[in-house]
CHARMM-style PDB file with segment names, atoms N, HN, CA, C and O in Angstrom:
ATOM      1  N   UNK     1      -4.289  36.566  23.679  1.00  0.00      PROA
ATOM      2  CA  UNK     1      -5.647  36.522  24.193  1.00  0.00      PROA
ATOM      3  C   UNK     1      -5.700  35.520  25.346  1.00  0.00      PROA
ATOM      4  O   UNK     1      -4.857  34.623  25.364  1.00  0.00      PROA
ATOM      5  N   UNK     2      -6.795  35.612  26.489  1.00  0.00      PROA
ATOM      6  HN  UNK     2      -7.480  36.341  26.474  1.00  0.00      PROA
ATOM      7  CA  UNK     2      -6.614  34.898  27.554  1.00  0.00      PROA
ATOM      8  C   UNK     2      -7.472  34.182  27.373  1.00  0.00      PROA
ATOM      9  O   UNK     2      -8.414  34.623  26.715  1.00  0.00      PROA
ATOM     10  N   UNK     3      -7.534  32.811  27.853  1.00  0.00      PROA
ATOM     11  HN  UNK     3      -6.769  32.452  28.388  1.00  0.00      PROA
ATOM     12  CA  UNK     3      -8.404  31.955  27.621  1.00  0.00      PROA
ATOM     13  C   UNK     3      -8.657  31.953  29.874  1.00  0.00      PROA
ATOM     14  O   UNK     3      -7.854  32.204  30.772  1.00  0.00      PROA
ATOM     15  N   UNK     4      -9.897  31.609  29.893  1.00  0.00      PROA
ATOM     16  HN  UNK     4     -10.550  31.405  29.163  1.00  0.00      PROA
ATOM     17  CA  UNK     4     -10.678  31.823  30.702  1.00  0.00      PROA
ATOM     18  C   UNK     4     -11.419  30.378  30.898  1.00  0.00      PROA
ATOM     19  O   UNK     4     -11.730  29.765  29.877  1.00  0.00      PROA
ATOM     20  N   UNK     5     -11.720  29.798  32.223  1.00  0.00      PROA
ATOM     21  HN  UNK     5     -11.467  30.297  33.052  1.00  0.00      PROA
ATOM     22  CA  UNK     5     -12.303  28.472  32.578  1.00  0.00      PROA
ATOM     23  C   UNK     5     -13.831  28.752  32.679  1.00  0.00      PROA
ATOM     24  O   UNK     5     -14.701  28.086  32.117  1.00  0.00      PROA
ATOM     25  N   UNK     6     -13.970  29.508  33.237  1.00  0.00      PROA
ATOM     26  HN  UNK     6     -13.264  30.049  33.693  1.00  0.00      PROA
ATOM     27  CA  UNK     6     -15.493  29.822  33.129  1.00  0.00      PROA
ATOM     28  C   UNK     6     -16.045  31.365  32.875  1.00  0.00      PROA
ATOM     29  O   UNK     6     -15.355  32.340  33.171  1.00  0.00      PROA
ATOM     30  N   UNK     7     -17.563  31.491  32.207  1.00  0.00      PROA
ATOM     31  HN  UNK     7     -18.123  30.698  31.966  1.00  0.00      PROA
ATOM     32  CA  UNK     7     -17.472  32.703  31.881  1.00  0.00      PROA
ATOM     33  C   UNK     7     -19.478  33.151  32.422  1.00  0.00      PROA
ATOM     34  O   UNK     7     -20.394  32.329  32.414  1.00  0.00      PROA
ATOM     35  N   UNK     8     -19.540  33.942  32.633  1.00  0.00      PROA
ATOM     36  HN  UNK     8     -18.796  34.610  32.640  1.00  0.00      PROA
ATOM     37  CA  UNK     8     -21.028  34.639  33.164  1.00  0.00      PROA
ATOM     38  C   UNK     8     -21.481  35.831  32.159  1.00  0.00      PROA
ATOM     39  O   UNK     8     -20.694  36.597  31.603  1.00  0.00      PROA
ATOM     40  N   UNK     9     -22.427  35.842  32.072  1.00  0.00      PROA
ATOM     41  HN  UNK     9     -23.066  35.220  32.524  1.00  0.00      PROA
ATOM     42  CA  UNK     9     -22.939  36.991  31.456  1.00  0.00      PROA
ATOM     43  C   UNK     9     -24.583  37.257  32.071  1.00  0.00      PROA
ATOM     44  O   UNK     9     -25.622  36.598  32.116  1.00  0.00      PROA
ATOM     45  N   UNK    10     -24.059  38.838  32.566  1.00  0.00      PROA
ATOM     46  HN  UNK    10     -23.215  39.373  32.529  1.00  0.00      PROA
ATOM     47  CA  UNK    10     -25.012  39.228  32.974  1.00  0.00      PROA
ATOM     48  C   UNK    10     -25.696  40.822  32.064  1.00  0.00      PROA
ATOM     49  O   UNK    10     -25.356  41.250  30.962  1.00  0.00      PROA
ATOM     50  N   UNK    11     -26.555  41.291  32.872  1.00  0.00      PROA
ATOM     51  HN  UNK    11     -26.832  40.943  33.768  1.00  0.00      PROA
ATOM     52  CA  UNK    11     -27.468  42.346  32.276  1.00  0.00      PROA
ATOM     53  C   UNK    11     -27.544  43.446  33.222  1.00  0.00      PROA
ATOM     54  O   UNK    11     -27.607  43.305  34.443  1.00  0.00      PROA
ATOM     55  N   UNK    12     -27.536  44.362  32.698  1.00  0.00      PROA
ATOM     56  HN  UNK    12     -27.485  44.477  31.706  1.00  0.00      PROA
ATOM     57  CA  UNK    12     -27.986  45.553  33.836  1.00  0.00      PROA
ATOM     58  C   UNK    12     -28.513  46.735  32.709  1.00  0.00      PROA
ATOM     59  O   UNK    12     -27.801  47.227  31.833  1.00  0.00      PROA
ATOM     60  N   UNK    13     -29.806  47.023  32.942  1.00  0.00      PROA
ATOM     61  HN  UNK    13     -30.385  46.623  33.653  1.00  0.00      PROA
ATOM     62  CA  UNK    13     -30.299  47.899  32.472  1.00  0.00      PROA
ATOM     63  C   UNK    13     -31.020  49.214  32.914  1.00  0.00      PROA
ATOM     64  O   UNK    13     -31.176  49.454  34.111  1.00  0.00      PROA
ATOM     65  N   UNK    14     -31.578  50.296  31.672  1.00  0.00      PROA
ATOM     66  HN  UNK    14     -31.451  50.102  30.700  1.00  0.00      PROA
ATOM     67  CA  UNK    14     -31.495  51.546  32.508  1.00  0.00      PROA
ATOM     68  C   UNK    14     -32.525  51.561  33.162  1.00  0.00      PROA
ATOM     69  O   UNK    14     -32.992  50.425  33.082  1.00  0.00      PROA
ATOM     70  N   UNK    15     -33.636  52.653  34.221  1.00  0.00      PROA
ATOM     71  HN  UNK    15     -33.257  53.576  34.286  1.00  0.00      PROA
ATOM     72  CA  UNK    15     -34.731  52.495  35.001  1.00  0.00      PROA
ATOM     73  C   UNK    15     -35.704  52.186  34.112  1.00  0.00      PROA
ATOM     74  O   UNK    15     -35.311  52.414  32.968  1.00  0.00      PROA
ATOM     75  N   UNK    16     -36.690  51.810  34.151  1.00  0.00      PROA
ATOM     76  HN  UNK    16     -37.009  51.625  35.080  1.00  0.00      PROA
ATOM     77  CA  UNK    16     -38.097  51.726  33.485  1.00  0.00      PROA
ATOM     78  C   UNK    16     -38.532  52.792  34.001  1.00  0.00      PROA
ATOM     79  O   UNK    16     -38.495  53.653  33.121  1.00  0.00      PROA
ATOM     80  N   UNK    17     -38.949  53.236  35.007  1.00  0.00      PROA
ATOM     81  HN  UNK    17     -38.979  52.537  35.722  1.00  0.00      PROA
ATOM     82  CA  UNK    17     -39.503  54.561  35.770  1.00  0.00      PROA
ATOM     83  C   UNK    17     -39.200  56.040  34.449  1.00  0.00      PROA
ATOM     84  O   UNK    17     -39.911  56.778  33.766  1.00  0.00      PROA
ATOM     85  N   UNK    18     -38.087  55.876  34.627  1.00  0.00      PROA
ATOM     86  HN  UNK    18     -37.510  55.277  35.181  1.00  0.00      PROA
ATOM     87  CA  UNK    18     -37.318  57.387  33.892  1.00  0.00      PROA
ATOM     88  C   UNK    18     -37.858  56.707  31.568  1.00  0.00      PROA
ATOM     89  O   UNK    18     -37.733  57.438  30.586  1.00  0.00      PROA
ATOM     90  N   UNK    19     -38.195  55.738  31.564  1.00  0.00      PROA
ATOM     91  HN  UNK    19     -38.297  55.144  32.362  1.00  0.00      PROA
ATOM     92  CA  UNK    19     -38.079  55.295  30.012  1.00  0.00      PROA
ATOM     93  C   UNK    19     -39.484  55.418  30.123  1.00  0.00      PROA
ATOM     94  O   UNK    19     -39.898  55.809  29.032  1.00  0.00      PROA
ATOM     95  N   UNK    20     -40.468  55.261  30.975  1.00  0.00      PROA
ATOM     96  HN  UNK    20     -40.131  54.944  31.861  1.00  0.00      PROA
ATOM     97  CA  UNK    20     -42.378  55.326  30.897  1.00  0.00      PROA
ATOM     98  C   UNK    20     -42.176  57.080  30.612  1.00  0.00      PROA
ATOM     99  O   UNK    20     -42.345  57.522  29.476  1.00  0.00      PROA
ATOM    100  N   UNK    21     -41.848  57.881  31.630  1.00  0.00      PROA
ATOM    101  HN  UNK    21     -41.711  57.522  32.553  1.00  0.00      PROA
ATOM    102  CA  UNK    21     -42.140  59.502  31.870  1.00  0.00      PROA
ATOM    103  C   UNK    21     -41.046  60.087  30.803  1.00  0.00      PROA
ATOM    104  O   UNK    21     -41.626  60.736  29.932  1.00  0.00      PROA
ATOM    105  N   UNK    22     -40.124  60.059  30.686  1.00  0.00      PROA
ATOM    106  HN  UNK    22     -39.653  59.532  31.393  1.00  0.00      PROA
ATOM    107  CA  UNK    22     -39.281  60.443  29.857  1.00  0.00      PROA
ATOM    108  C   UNK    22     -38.697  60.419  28.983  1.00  0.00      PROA
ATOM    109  O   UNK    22     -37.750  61.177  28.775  1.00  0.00      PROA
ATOM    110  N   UNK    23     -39.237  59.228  27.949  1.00  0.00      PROA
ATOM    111  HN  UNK    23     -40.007  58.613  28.118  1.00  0.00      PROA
ATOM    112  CA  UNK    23     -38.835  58.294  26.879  1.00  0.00      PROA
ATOM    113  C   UNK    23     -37.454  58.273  27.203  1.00  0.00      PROA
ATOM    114  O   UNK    23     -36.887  58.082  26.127  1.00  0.00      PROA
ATOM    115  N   UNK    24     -36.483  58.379  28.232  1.00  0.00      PROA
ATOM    116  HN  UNK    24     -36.943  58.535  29.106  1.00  0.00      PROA
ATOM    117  CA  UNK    24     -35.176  57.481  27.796  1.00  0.00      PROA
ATOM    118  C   UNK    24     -34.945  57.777  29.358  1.00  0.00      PROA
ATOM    119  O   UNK    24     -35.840  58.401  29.929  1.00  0.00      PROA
ATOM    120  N   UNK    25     -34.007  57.448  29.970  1.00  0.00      PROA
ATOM    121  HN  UNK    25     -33.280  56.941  29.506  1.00  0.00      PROA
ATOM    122  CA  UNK    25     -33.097  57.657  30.979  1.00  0.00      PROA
ATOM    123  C   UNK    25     -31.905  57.332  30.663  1.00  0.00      PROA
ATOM    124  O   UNK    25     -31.436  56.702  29.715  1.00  0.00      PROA
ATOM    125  N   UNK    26     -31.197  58.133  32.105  1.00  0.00      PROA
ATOM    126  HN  UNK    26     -31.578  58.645  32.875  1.00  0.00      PROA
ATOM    127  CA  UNK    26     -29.484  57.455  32.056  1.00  0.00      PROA
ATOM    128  C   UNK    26     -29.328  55.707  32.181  1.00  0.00      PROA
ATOM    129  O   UNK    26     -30.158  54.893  32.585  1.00  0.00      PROA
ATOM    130  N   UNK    27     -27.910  55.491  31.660  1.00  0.00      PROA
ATOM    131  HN  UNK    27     -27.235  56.153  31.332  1.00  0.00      PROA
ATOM    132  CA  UNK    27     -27.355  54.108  32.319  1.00  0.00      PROA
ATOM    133  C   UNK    27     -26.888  53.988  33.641  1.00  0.00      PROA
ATOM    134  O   UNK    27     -25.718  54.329  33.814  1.00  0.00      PROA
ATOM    135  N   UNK    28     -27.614  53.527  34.753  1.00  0.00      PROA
ATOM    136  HN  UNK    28     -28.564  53.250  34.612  1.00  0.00      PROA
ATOM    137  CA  UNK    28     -27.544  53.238  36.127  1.00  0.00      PROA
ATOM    138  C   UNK    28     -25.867  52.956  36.245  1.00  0.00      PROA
ATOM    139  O   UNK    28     -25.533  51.772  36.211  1.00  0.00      PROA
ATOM    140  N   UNK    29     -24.731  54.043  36.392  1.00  0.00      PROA
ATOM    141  HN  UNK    29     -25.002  55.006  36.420  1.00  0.00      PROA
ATOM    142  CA  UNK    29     -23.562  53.503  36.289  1.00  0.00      PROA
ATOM    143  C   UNK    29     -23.014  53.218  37.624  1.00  0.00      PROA
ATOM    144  O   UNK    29     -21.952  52.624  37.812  1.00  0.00      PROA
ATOM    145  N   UNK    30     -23.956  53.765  38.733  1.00  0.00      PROA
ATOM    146  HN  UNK    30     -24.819  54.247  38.580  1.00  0.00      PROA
ATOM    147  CA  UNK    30     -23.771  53.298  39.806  1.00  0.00      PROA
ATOM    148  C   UNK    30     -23.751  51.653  40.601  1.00  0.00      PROA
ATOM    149  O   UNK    30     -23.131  50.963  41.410  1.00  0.00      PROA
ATOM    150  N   UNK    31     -25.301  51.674  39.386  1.00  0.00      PROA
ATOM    151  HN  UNK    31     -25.805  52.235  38.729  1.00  0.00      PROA
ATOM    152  CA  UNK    31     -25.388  50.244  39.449  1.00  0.00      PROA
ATOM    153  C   UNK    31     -24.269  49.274  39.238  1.00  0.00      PROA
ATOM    154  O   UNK    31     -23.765  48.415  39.961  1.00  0.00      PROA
ATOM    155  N   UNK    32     -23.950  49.850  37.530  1.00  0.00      PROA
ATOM    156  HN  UNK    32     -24.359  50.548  36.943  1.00  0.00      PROA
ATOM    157  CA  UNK    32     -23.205  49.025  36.884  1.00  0.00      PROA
ATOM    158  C   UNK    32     -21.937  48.755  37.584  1.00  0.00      PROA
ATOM    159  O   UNK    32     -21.575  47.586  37.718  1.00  0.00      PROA
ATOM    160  N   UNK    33     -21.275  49.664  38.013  1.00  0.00      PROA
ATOM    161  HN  UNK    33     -21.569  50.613  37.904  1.00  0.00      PROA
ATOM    162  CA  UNK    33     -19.762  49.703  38.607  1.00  0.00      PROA
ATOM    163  C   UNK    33     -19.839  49.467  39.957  1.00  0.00      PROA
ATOM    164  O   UNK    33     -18.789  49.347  40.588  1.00  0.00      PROA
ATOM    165  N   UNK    34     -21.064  49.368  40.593  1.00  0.00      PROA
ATOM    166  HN  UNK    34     -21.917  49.466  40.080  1.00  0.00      PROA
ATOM    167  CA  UNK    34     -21.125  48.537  41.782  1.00  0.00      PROA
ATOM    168  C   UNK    34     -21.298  46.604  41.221  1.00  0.00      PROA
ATOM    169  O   UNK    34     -20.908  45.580  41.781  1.00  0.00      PROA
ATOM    170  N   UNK    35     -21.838  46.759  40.281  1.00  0.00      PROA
ATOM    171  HN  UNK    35     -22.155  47.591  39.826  1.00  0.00      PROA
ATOM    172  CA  UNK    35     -21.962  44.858  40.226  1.00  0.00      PROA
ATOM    173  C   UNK    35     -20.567  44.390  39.754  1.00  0.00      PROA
ATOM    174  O   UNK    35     -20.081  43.298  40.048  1.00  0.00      PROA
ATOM    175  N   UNK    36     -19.821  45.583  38.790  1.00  0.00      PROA
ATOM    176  HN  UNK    36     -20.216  46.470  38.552  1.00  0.00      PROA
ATOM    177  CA  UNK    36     -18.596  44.873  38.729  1.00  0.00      PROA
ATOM    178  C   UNK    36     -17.368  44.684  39.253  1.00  0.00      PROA
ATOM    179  O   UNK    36     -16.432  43.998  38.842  1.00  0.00      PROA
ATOM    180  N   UNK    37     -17.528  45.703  40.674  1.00  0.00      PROA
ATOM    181  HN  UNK    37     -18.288  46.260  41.009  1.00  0.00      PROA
ATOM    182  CA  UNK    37     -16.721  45.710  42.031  1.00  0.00      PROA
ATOM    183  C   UNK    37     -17.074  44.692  42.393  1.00  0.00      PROA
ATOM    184  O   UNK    37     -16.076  44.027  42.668  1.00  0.00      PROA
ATOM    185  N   UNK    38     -18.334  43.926  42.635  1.00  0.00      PROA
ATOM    186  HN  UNK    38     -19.145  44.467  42.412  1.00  0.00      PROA
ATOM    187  CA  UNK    38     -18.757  42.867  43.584  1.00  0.00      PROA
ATOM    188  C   UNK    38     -18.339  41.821  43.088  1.00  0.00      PROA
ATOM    189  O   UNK    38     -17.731  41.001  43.776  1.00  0.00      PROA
ATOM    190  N   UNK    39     -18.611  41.615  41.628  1.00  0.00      PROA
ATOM    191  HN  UNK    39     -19.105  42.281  41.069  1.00  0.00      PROA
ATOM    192  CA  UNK    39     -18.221  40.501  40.795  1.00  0.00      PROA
ATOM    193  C   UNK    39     -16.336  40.077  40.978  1.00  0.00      PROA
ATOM    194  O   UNK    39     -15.766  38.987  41.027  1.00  0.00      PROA
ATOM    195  N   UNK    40     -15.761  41.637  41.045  1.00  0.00      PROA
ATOM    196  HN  UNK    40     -16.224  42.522  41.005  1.00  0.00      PROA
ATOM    197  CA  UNK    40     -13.970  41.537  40.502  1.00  0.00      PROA
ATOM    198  C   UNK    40     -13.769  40.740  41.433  1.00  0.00      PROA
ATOM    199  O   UNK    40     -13.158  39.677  41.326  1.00  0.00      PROA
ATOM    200  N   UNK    41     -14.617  41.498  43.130  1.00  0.00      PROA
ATOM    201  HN  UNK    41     -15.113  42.361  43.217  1.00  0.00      PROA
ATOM    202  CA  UNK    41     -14.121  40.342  44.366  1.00  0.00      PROA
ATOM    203  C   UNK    41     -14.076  39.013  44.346  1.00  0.00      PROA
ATOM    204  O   UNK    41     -13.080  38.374  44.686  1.00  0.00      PROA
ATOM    205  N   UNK    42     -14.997  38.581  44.004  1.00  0.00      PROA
ATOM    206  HN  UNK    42     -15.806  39.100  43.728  1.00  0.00      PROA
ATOM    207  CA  UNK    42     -14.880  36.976  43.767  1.00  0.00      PROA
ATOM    208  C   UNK    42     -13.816  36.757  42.362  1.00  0.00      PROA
ATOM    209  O   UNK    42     -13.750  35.591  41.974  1.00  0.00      PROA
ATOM    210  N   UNK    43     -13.383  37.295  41.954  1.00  0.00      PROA
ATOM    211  HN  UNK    43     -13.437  38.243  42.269  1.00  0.00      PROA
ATOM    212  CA  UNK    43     -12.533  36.587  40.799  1.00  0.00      PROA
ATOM    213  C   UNK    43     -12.500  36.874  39.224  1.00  0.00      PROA
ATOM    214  O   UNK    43     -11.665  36.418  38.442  1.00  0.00      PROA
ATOM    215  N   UNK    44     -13.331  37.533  38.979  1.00  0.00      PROA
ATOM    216  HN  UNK    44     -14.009  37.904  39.613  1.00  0.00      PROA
ATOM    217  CA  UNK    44     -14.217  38.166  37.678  1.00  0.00      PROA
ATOM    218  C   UNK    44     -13.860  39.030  37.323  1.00  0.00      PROA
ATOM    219  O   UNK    44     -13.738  40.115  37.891  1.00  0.00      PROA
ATOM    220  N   UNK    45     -13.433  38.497  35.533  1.00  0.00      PROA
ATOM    221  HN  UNK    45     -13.531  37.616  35.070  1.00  0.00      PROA
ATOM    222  CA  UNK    45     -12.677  40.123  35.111  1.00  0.00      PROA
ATOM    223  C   UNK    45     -13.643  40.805  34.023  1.00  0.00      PROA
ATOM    224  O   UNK    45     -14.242  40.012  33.296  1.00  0.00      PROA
ATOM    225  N   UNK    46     -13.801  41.758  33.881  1.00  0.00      PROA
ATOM    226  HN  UNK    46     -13.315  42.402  34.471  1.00  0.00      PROA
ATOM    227  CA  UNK    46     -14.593  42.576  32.251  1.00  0.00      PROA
ATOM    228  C   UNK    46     -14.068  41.622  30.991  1.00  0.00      PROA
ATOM    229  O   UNK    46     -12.837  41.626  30.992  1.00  0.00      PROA
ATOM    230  N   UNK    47     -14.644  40.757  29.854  1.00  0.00      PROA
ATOM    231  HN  UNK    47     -15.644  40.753  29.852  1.00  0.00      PROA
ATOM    232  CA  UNK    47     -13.669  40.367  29.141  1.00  0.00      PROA
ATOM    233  C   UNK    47     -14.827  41.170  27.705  1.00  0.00      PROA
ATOM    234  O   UNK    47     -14.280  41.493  26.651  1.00  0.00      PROA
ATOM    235  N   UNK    48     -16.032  41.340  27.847  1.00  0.00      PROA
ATOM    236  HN  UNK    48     -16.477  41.077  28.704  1.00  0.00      PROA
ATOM    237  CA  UNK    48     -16.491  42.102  26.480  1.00  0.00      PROA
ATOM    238  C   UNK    48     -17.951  42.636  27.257  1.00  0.00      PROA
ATOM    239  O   UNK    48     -18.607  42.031  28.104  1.00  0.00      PROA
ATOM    240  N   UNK    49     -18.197  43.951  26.668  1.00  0.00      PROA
ATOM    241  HN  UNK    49     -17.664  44.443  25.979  1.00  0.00      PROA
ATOM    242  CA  UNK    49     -19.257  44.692  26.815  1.00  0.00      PROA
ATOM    243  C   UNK    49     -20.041  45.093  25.664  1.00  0.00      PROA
ATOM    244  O   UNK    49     -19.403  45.484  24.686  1.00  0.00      PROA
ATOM    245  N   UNK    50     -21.680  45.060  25.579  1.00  0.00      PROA
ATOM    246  HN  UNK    50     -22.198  44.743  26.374  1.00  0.00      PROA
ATOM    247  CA  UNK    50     -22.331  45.442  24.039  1.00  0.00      PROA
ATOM    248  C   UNK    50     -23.473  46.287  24.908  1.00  0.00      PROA
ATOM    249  O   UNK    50     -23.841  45.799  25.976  1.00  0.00      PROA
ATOM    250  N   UNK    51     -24.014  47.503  24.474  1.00  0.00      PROA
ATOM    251  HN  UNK    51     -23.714  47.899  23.606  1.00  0.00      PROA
ATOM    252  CA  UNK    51     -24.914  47.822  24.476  1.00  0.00      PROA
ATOM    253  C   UNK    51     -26.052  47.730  23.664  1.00  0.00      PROA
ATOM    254  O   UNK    51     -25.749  48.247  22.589  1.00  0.00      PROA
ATOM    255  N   UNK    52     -27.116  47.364  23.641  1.00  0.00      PROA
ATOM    256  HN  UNK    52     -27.362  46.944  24.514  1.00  0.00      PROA
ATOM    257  CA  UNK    52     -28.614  47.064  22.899  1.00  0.00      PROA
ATOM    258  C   UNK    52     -29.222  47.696  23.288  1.00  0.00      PROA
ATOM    259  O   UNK    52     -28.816  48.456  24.167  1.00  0.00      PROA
ATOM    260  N   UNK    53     -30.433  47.728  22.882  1.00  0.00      PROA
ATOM    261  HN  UNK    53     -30.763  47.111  22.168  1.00  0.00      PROA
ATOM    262  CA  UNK    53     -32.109  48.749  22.590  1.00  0.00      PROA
ATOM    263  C   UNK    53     -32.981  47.666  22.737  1.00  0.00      PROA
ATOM    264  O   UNK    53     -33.091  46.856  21.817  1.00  0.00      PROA
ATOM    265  N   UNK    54     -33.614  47.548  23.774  1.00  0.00      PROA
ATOM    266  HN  UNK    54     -33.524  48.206  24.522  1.00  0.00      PROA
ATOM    267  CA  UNK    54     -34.761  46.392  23.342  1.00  0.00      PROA
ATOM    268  C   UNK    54     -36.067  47.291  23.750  1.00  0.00      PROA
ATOM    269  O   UNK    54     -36.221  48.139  24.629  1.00  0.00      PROA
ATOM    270  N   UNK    55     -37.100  46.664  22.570  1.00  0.00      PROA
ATOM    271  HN  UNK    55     -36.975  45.976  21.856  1.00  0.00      PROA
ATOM    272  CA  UNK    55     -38.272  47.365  23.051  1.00  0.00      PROA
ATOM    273  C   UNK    55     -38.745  46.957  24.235  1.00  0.00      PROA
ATOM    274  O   UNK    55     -38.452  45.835  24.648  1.00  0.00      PROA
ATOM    275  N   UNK    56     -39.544  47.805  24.957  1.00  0.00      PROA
ATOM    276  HN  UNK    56     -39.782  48.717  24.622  1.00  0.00      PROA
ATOM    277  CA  UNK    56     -39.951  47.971  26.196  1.00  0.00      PROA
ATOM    278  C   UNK    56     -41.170  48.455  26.283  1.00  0.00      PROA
ATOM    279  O   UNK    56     -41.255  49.667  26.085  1.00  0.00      PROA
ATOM    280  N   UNK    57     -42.459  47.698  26.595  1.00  0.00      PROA
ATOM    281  HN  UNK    57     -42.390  46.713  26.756  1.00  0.00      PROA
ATOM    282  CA  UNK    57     -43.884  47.543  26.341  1.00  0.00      PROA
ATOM    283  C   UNK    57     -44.163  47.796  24.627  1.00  0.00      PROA
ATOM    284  O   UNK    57     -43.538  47.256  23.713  1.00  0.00      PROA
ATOM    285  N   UNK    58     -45.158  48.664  24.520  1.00  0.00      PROA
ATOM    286  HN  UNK    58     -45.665  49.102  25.262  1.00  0.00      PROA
ATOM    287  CA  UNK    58     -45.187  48.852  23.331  1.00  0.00      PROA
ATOM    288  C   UNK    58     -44.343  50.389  22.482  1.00  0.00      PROA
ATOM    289  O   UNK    58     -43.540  50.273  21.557  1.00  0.00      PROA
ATOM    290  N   UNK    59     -44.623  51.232  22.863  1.00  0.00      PROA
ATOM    291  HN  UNK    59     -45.276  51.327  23.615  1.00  0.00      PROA
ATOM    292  CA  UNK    59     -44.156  52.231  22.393  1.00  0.00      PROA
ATOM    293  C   UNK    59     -42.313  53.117  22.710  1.00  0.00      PROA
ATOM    294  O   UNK    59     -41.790  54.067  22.127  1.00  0.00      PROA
ATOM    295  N   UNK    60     -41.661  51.974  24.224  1.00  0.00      PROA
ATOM    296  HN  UNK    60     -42.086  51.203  24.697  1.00  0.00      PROA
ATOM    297  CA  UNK    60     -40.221  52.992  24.319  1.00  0.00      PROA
ATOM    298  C   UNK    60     -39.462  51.737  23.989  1.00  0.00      PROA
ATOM    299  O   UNK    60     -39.898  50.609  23.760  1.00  0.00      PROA
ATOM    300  N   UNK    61     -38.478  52.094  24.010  1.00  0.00      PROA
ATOM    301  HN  UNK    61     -38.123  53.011  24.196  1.00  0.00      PROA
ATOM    302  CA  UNK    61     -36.998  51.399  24.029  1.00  0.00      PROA
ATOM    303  C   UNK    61     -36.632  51.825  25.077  1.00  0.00      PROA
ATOM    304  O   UNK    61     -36.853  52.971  25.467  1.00  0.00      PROA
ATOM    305  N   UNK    62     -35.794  50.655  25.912  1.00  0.00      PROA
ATOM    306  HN  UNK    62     -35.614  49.724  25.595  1.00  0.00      PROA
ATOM    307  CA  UNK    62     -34.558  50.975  26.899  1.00  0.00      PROA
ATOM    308  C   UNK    62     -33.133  50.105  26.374  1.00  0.00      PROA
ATOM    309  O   UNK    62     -32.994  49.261  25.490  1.00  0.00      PROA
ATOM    310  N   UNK    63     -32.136  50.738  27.369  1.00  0.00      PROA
ATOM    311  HN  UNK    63     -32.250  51.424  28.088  1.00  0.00      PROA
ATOM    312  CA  UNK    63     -30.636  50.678  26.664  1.00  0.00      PROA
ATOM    313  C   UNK    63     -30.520  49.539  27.600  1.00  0.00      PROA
ATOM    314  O   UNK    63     -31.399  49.701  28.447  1.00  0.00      PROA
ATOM    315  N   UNK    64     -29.736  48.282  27.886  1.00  0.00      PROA
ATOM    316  HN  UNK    64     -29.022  48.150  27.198  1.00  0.00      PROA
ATOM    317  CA  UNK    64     -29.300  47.465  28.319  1.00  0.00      PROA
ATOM    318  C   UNK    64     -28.164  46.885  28.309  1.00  0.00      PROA
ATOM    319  O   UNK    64     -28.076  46.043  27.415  1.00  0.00      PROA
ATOM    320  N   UNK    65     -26.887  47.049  29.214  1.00  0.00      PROA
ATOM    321  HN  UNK    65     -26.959  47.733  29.941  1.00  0.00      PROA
ATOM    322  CA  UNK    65     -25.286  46.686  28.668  1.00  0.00      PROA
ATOM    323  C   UNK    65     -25.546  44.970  29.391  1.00  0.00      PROA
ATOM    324  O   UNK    65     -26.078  44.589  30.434  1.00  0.00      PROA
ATOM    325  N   UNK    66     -24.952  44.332  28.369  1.00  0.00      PROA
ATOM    326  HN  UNK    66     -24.520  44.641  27.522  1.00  0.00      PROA
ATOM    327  CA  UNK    66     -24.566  42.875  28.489  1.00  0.00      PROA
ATOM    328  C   UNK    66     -22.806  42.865  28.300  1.00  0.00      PROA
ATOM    329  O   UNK    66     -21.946  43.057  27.441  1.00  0.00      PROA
ATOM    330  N   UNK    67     -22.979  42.450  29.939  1.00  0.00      PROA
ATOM    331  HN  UNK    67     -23.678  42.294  30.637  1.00  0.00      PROA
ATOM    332  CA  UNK    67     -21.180  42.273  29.985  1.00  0.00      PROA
ATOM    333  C   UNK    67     -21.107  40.670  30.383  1.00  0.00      PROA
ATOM    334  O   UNK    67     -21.804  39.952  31.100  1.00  0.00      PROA
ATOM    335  N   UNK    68     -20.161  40.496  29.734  1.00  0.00      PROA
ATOM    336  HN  UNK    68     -19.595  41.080  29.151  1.00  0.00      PROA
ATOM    337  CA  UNK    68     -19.302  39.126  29.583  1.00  0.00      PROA
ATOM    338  C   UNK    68     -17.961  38.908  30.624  1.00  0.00      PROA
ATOM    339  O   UNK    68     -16.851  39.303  30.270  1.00  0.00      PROA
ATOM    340  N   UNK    69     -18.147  38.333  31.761  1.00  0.00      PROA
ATOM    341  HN  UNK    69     -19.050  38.013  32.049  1.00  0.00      PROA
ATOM    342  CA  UNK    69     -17.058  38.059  32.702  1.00  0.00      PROA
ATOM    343  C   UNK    69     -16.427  36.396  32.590  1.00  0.00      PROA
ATOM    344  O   UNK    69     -17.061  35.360  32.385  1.00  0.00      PROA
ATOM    345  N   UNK    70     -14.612  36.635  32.857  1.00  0.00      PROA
ATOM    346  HN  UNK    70     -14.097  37.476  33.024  1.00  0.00      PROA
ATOM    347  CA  UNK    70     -14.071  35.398  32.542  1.00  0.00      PROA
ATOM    348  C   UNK    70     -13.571  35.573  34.416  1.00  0.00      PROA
ATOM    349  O   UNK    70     -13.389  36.497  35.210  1.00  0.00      PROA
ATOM    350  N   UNK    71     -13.526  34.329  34.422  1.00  0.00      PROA
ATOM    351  HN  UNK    71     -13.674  33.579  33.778  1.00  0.00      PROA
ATOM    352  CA  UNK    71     -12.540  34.064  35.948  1.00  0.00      PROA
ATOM    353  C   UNK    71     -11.694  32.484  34.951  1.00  0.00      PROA
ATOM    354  O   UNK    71     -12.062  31.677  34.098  1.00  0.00      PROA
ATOM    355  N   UNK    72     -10.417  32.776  35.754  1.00  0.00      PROA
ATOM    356  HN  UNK    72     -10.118  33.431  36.447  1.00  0.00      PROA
ATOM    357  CA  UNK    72      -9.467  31.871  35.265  1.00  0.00      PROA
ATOM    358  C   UNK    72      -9.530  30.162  36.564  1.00  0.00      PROA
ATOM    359  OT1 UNK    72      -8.785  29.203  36.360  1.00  0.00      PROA
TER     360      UNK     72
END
């Protein structure tokens, strides 16, 4: 296992737009795999990914991936 000097954790979640009209949407993977191209450049590797459900106003849920980046 790699041990890592510093570590970030960020969020990227799916539209609100598409979760109000449609109770769910896709996962923005455009998004996603654009922040973690931008991130690799500076130094940043994938080290753990979780997807969650958090409620969202009162009545939808949206999906939200929390990824965990190490740079050495």
């Amino acid at each position: 296992m790699m041990a890592y000097k510093e570590y970030k954790v960020m969020q990227v979640a799916e539209g609100a737009i598409g979760t109000l009209f449609l109770g769910a949407s896709g996962m923005p993977l455009d998004k996603l795999e654009d922040t973690l191209n931008d991130e690799a450049k500076d130094g940043w590797q994938l080290v753990f990914q979780v997807i969650e459900s958090r409620r969202f106003w009162l009545f939808w849920t949206r999906e939200t991936v929390i990824i965990t980046l190490g740079r050495e």
